[in-house]
PDB file of N, CA, C and O in Angstrom:
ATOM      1  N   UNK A   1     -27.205  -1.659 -12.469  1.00  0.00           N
ATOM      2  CA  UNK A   1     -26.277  -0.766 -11.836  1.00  0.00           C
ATOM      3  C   UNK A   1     -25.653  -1.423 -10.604  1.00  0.00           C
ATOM      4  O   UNK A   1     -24.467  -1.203 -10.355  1.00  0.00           O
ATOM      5  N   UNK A   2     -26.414  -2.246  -9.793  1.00  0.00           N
ATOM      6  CA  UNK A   2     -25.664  -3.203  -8.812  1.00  0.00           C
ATOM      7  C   UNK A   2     -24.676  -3.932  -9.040  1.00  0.00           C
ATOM      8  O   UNK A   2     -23.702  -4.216  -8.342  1.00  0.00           O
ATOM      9  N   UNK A   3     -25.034  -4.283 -10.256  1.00  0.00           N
ATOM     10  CA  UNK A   3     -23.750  -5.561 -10.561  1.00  0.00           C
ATOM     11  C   UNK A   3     -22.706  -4.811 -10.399  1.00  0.00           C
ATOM     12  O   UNK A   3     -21.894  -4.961  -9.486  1.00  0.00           O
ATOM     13  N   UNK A   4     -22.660  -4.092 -11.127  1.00  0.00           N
ATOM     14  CA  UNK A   4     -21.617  -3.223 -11.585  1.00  0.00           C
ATOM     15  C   UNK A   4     -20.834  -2.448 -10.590  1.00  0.00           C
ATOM     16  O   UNK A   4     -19.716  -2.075 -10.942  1.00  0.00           O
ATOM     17  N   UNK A   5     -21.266  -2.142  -9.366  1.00  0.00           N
ATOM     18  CA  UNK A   5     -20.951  -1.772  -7.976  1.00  0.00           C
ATOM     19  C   UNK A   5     -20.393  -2.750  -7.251  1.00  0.00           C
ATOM     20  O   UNK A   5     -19.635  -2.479  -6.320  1.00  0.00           O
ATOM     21  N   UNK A   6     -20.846  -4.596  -7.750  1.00  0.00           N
ATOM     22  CA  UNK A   6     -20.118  -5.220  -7.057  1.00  0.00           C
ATOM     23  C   UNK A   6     -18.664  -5.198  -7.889  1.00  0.00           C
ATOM     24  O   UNK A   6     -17.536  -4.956  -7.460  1.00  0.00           O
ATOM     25  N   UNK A   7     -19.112  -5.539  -9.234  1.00  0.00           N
ATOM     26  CA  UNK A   7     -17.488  -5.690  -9.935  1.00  0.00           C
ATOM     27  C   UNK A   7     -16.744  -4.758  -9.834  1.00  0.00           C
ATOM     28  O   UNK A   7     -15.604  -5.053 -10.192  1.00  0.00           O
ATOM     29  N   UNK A   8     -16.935  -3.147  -9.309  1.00  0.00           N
ATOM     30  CA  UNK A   8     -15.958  -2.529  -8.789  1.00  0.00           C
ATOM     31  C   UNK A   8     -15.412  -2.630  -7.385  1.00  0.00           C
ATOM     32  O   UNK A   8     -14.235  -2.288  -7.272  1.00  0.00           O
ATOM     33  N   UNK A   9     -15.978  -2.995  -6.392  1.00  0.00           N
ATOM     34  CA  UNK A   9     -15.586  -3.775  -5.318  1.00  0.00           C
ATOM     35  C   UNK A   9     -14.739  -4.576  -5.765  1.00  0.00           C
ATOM     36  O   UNK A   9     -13.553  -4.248  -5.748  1.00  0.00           O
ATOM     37  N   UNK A  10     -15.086  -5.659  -6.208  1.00  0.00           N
ATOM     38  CA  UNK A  10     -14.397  -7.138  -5.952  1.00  0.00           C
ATOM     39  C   UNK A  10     -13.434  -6.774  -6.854  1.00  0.00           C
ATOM     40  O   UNK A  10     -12.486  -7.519  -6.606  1.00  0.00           O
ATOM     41  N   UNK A  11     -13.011  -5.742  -8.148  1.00  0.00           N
ATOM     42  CA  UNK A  11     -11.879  -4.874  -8.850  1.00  0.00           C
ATOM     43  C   UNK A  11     -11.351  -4.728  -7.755  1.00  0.00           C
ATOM     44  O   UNK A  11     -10.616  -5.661  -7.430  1.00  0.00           O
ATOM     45  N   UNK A  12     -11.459  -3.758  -6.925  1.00  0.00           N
ATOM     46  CA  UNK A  12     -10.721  -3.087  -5.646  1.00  0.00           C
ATOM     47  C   UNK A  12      -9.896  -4.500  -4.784  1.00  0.00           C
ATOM     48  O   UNK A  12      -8.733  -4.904  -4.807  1.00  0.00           O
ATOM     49  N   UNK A  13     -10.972  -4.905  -4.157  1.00  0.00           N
ATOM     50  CA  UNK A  13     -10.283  -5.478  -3.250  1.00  0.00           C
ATOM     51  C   UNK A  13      -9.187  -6.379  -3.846  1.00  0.00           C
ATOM     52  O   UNK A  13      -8.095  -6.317  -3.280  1.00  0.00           O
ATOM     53  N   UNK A  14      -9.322  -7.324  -5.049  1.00  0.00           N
ATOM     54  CA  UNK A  14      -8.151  -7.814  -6.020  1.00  0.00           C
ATOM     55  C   UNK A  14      -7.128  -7.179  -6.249  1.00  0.00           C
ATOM     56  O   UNK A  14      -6.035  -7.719  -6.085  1.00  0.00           O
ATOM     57  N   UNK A  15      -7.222  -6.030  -6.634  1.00  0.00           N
ATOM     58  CA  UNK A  15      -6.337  -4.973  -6.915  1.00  0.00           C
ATOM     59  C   UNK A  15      -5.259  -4.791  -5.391  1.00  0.00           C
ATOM     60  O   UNK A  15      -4.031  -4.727  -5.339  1.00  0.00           O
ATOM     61  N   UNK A  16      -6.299  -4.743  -4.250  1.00  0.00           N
ATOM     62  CA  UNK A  16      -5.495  -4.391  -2.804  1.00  0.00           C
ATOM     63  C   UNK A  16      -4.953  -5.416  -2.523  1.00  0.00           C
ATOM     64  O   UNK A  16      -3.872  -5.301  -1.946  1.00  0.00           O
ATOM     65  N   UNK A  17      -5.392  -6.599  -2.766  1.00  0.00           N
ATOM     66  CA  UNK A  17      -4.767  -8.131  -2.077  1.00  0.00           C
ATOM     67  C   UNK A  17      -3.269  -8.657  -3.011  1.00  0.00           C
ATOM     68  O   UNK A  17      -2.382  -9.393  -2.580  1.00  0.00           O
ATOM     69  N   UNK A  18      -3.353  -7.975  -4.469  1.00  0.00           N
ATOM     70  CA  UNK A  18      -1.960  -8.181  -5.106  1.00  0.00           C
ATOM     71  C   UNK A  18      -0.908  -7.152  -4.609  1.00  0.00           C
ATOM     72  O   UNK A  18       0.311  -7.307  -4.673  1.00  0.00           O
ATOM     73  N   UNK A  19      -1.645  -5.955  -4.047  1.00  0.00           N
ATOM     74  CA  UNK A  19      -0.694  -4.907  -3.741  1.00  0.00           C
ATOM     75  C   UNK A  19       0.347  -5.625  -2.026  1.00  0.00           C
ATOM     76  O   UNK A  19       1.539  -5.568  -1.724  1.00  0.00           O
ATOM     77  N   UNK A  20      -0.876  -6.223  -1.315  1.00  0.00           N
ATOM     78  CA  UNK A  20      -0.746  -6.508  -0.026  1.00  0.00           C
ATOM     79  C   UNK A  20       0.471  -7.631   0.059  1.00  0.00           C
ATOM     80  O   UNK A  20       1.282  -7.661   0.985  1.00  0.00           O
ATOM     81  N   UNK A  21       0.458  -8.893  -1.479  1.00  0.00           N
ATOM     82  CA  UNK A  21       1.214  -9.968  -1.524  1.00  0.00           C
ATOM     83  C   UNK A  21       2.161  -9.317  -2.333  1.00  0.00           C
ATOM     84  O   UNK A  21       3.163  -9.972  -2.046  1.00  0.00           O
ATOM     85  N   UNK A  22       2.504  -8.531  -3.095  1.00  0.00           N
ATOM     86  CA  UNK A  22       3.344  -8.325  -3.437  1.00  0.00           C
ATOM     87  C   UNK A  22       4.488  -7.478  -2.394  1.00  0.00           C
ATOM     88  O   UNK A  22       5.711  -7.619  -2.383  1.00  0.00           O
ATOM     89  N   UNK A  23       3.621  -6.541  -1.520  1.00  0.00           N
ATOM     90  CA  UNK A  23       4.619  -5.947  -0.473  1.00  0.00           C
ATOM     91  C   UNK A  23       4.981  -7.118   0.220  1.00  0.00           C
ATOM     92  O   UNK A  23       6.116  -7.104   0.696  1.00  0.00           O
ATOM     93  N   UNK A  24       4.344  -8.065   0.384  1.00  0.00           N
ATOM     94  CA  UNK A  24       4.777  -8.975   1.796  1.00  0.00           C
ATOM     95  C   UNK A  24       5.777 -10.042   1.161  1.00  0.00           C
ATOM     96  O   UNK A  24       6.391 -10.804   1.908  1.00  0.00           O
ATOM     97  N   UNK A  25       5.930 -10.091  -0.156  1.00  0.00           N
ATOM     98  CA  UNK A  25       6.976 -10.542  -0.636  1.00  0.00           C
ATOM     99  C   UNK A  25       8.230  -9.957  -0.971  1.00  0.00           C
ATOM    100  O   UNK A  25       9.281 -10.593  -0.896  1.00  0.00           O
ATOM    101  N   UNK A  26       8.157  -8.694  -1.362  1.00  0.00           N
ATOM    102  CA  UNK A  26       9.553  -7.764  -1.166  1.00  0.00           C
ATOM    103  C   UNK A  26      10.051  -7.734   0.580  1.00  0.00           C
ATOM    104  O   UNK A  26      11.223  -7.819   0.945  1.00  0.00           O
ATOM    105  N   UNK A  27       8.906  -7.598   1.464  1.00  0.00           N
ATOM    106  CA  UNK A  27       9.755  -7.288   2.508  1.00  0.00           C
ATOM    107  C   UNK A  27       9.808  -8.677   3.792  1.00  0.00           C
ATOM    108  O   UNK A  27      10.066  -8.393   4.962  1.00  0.00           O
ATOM    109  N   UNK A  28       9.636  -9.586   3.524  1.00  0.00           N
ATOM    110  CA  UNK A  28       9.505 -11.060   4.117  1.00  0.00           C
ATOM    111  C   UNK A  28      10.775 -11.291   4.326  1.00  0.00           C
ATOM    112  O   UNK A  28      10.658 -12.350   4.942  1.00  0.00           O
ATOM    113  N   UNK A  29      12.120 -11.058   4.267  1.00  0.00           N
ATOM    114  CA  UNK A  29      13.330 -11.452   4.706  1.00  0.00           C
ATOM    115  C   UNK A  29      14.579 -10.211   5.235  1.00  0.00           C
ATOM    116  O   UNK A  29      15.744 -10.295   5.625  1.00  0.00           O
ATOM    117  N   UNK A  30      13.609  -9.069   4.998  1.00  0.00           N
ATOM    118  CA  UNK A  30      14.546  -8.118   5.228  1.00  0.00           C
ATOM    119  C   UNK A  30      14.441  -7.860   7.217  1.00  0.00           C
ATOM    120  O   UNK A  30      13.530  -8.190   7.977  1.00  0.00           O
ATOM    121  N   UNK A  31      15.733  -7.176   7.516  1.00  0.00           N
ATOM    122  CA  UNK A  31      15.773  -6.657   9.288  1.00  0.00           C
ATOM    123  C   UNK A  31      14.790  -5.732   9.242  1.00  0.00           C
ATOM    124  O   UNK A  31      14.056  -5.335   8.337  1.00  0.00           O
ATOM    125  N   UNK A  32      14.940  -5.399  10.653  1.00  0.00           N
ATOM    126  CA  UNK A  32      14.013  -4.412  11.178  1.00  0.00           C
ATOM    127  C   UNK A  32      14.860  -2.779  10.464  1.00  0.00           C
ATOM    128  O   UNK A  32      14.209  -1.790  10.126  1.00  0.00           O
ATOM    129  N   UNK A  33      16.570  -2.900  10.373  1.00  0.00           N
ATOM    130  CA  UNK A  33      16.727  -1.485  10.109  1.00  0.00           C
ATOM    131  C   UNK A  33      16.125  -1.542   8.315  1.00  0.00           C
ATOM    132  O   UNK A  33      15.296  -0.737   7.892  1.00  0.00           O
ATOM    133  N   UNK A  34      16.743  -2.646   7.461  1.00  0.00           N
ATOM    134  CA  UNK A  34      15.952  -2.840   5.976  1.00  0.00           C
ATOM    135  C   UNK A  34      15.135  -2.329   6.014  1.00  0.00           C
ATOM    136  O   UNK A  34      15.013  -1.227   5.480  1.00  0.00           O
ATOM    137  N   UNK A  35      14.064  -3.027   6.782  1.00  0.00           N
ATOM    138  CA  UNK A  35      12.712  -2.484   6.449  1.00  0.00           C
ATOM    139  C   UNK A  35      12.600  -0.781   6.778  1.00  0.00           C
ATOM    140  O   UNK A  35      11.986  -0.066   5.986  1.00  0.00           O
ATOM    141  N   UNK A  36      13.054  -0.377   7.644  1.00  0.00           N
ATOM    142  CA  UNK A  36      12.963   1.211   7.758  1.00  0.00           C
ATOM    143  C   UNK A  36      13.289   1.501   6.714  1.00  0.00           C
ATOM    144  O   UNK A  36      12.536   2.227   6.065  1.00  0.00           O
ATOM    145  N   UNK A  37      14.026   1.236   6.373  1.00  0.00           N
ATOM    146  CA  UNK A  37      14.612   1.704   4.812  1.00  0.00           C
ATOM    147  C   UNK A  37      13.991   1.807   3.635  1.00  0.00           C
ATOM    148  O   UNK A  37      13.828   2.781   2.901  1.00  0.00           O
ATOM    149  N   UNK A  38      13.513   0.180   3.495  1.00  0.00           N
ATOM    150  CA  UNK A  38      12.106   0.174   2.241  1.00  0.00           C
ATOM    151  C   UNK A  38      10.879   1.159   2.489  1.00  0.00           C
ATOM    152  O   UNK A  38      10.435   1.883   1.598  1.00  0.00           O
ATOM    153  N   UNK A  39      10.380   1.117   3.770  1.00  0.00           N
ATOM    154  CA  UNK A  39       9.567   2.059   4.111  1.00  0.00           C
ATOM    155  C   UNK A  39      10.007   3.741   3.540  1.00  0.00           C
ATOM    156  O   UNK A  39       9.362   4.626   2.978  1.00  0.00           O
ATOM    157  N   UNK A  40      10.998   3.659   3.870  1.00  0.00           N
ATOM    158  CA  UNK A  40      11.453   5.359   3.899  1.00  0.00           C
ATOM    159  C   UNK A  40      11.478   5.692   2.392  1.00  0.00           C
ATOM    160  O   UNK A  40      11.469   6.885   2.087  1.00  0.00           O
ATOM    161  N   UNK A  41      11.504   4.873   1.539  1.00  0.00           N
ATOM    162  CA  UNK A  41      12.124   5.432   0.312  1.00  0.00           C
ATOM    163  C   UNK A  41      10.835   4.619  -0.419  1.00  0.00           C
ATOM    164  O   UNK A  41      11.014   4.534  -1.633  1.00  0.00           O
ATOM    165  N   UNK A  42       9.813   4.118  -0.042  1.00  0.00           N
ATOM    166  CA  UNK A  42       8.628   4.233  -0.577  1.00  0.00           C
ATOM    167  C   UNK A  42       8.182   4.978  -1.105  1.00  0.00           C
ATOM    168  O   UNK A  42       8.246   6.028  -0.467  1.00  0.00           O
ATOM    169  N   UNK A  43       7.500   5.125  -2.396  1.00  0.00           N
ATOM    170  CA  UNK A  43       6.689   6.600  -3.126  1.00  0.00           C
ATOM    171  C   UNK A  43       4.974   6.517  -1.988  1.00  0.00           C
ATOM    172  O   UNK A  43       4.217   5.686  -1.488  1.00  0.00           O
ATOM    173  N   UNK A  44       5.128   7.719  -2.086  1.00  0.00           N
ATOM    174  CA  UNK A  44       3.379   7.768  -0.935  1.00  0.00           C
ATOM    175  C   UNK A  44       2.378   8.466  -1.642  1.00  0.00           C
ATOM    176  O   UNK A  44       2.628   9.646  -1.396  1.00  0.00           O
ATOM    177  N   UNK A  45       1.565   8.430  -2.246  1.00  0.00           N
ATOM    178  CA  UNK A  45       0.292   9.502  -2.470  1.00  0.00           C
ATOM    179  C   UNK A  45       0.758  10.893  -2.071  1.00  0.00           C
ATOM    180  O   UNK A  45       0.945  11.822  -2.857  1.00  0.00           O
ATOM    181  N   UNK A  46       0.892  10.917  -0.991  1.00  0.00           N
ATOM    182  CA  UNK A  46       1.103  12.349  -0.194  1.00  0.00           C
ATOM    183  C   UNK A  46       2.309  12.604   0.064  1.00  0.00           C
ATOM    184  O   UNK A  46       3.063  11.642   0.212  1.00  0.00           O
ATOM    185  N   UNK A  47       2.924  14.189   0.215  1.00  0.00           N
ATOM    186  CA  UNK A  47       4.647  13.807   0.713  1.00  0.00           C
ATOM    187  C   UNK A  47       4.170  13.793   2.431  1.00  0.00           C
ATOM    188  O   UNK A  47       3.131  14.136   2.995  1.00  0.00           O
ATOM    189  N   UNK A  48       5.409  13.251   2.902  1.00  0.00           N
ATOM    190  CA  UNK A  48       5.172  12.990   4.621  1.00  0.00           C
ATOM    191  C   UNK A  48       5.090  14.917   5.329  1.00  0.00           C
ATOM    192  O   UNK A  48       4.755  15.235   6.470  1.00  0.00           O
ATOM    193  N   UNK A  49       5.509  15.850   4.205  1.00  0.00           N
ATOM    194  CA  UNK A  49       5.320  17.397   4.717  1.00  0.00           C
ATOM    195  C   UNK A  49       3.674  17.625   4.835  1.00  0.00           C
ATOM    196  O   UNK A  49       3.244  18.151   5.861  1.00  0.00           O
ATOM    197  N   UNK A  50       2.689  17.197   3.699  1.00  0.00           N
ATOM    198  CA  UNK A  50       1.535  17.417   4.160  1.00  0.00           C
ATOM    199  C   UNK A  50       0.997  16.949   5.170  1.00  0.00           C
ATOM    200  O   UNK A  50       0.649  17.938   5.816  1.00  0.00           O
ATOM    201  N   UNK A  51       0.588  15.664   5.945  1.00  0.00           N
ATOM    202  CA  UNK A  51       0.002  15.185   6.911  1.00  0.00           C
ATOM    203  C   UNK A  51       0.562  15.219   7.972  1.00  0.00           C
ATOM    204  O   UNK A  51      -0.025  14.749   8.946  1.00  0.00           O
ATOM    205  N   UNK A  52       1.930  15.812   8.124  1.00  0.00           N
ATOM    206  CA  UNK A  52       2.955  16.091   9.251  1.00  0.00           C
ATOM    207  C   UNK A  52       2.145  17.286   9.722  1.00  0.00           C
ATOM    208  O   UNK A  52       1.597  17.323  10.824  1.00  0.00           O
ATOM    209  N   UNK A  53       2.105  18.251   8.830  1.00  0.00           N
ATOM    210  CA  UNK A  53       1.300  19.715   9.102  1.00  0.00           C
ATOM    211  C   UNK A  53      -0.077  19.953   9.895  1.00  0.00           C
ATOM    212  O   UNK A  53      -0.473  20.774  10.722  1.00  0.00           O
ATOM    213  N   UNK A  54      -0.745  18.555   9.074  1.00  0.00           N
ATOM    214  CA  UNK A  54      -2.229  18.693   9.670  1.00  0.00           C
ATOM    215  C   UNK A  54      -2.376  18.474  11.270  1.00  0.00           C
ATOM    216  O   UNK A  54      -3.157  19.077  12.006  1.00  0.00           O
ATOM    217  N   UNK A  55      -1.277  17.294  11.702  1.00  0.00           N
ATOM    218  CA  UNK A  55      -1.576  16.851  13.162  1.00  0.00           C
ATOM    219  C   UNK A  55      -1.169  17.946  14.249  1.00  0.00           C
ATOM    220  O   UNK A  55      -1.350  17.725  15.447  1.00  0.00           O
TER     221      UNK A  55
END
């Protein structure tokens, strides 16, 4: 059962480090207003109305 806890780890973190190089390659040449932009029109887990509410 350990193993198997690591290979979902080391799944994860692989999984996060292609997510991490792939963003840093879409947004590596764009401005500061671009990037607001890519940011803004990002899909999110959450819409920005739920966690706006909570704070």
């Amino acid at each position: 059962m350990k193993k198997e806890n690591i290979k979902a780890e080391t799944d994860t973190i692989n999984k996060l480090r292609e997510i991490r190089d792939k963003i840093g390659i879409e947004i590596q040449d764009l401005s500061f207003e671009q990037l607001k932009k890519y940011i803004e029109n990002k899909i999110t887990l959450h819409p920005t109305s739920i966690w706006q509410k909570q704070g």
